[in-house]
C-alpha positions as CSV (number, residue, x, y, z in Angstrom):
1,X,81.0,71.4,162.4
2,X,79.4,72.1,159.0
3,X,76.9,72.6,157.0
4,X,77.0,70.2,154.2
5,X,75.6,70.2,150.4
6,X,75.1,66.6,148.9
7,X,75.5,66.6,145.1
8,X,73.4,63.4,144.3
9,X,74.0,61.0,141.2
10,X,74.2,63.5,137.8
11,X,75.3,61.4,135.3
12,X,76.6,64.0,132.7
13,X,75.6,64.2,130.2
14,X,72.4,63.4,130.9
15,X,72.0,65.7,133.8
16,X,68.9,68.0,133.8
17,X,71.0,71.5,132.4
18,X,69.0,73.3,135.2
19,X,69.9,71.3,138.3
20,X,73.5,73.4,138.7
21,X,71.5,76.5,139.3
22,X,68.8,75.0,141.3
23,X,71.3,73.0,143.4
24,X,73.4,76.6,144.0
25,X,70.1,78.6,145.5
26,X,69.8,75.4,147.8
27,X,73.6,76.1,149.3
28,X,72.4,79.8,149.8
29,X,69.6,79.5,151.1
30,X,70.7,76.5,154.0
31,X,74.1,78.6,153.9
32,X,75.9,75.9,153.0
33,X,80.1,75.2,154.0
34,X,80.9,72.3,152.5
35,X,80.0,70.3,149.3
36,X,79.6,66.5,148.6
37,X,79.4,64.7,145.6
38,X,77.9,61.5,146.5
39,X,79.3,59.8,143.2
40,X,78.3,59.2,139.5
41,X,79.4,62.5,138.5
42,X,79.6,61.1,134.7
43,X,77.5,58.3,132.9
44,X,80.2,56.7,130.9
45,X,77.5,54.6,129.1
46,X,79.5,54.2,126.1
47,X,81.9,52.4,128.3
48,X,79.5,50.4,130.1
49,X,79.3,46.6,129.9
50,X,75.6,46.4,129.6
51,X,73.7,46.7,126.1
52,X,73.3,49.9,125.4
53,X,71.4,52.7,122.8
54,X,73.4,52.4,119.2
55,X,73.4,56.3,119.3
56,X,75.3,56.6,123.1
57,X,78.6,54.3,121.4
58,X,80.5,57.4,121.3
59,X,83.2,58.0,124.0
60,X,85.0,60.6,122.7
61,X,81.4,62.6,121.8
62,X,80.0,61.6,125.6
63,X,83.0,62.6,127.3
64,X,83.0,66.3,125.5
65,X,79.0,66.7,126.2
66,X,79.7,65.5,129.9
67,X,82.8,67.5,130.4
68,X,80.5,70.9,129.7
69,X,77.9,69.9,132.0
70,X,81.2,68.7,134.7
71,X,82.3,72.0,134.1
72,X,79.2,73.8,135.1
73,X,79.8,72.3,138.5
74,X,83.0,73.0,139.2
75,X,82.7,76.5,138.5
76,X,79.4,77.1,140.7
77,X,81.4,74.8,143.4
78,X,84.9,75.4,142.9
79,X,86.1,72.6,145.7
80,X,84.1,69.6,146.5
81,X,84.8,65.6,147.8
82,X,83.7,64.1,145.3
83,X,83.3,60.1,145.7
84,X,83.9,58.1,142.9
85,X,80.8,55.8,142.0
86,X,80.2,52.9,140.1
87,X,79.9,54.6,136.8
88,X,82.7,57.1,137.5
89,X,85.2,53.9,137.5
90,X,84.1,52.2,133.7
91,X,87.7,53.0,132.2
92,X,89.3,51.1,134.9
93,X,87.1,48.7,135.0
94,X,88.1,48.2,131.6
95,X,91.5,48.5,132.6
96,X,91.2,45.3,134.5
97,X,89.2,43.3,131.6
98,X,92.0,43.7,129.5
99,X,94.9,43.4,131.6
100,X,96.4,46.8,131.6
101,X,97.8,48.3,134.9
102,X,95.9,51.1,136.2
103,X,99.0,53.2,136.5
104,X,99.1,54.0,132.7
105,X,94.8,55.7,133.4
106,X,95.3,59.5,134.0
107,X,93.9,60.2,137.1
108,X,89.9,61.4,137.5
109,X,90.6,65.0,138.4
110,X,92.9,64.9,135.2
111,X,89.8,63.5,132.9
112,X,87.1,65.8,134.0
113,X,88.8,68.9,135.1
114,X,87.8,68.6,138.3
115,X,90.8,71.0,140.0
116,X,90.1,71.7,143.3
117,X,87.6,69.0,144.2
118,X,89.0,66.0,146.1
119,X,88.3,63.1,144.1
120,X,88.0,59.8,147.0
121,X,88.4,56.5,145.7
122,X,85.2,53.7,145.2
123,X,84.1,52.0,148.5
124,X,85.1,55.0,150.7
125,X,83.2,56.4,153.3
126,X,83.8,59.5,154.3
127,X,83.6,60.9,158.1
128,X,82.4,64.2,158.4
129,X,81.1,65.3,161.6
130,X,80.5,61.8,162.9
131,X,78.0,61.3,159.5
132,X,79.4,58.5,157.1
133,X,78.6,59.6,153.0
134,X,78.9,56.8,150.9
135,X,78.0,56.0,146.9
136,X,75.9,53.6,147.5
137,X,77.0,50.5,145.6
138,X,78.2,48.5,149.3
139,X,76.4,47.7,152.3
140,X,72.5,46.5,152.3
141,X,69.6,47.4,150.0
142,X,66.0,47.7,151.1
143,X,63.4,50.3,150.2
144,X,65.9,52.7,151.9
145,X,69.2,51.4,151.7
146,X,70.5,54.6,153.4
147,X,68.5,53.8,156.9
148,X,69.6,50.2,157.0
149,X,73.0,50.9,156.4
150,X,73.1,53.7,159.5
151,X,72.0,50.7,161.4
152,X,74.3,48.2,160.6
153,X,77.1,50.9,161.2
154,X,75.5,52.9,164.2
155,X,76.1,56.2,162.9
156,X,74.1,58.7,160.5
157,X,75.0,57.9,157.2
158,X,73.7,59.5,153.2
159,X,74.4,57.8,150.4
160,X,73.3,58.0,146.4
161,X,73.3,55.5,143.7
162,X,69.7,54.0,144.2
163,X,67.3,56.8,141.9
164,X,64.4,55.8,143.4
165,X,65.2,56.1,146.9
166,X,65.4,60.1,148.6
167,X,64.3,61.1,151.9
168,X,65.5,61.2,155.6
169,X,64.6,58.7,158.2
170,X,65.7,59.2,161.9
171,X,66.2,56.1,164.2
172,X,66.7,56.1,168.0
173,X,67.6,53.9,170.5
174,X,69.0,54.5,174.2
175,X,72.5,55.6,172.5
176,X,71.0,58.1,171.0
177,X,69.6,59.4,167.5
178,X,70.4,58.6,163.9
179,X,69.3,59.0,160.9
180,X,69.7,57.7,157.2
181,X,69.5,59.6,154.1
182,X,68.8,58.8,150.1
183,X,69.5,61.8,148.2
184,X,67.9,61.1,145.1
185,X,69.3,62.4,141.3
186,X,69.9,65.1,139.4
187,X,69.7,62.8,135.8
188,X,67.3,64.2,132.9
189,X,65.0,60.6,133.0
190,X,64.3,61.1,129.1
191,X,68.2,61.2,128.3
192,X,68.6,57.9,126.1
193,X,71.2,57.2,129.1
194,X,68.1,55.9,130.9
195,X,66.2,54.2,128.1
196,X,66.7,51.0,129.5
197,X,64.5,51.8,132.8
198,X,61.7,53.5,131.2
199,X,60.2,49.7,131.3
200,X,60.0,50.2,135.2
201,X,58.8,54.1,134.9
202,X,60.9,56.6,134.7
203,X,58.9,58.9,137.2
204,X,60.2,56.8,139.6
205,X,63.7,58.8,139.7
206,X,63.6,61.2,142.5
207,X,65.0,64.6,141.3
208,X,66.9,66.1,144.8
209,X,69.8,66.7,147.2
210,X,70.6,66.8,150.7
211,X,72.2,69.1,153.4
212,X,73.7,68.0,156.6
213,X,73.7,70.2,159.4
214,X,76.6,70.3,161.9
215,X,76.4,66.6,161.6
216,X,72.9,66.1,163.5
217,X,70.2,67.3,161.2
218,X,69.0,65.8,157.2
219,X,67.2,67.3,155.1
220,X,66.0,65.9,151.7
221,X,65.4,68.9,149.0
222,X,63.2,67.5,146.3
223,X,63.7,69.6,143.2
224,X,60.2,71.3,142.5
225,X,58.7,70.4,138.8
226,X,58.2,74.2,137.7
227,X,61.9,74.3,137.8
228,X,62.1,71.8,135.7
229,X,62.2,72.7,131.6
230,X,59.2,70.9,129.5
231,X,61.5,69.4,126.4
């Protein structure tokens, strides 16, 4: 049994620089064990296959901005699982679109200097204490994804990926209680990594992170605003 830290989507580089720090008082204070990134560690949005800012072309210049914000991670948390999201996997996605195996990639933990973190492939979903953690690109959608998916597994389950989404809801049934949780973002909404939702309002993004206790209790940490630095 453990008490668990749950790293939410970051992005780097366009993580907020103070969400490290914050996200270190919050395994203090809950005296945290154990640390999860739920996935998206970096953007990649040079790589991505969607239309993009002409400034963010760069991959060489986003991968040495994100590898100092990657780096400010790992040495606050120096092991972690970390599970690899959809954005995490662009250069073998790109891999695939051209036909090269994905032998010839250097591994993730290689890329991002992310010694001592356990790096977990995309689609897994990791068991600890009886509480599945997840991305969040698989299973069902819904105002909170996290909930329906615990359902339709019947076990507690937190998962990332959806911005918008953060909180903890408990379900129970004669078998017993669970509960489902969203843990929000750590992503700077005015990075030009995000330009393409400020249609929808970028105040939407939930800045946060969970901790699981001993596998029975959730509880969503919203990031207060006064932490936050006025650009």
């Amino acid at each position: 049994m453990s008490r668990v830290l749950v790293i939410p989507d970051t992005h780097c580089p366009a993580m907020l620089p103070e969400f490290p720090e914050w996200l270190e008082e919050i395994y203090h204070q809950w005296q945290c064990e154990r640390v999860v990134h739920i996935g998206d560690l970096v953007d990649n949005v040079a790589l991505n296959f969607h239309k993009k800012h002409c400034e963010l072309t760069n991959p060489i210049d986003e991968r040495a901005k994100a590898l100092k914000q990657v780096s400010k991670l790992v040495k606050i948390f120096p092991k972690a699982d970390w599970l690899l999201g959809n954005h995490d996997v662009l250069p073998w996605r790109w891999c695939d679109e051209v036909g090269i195996p994905q032998e010839y990639m250097r591994k993730p933990a290689a890329i991002w200097q992310t010694k001592g973190w356990k790096c977990h492939p995309r689609y897994t979903s990791l068991l600890i204490d009886g509480v599945i953690y997840r991305h969040g690109d698989m299973g069902k959608g819904g105002r909170m994804p996290a909930t329906t998916n615990a359902i339709a597994e019947g076990t507690s389950l937190v998962q990332g990926h959806h911005h918008t989404a953060a909180g903890v809801e408990y379900i129970s049934n004669s078998r017993g209680r669970l509960f489902g949780m969203q843990v929000g973002t750590g992503v700077n909404v005015n990075s030009l990594h995000f330009e393409y939702g400020r249609r929808f309002g970028p105040n939407r993004c939930v800045t946060g992170c969970g901790v699981v206790i001993d596998g029975h209790t959730a509880v969503f940490e919203p990031m207060p605003v006064k932490k936050r630095r006025r650009k």
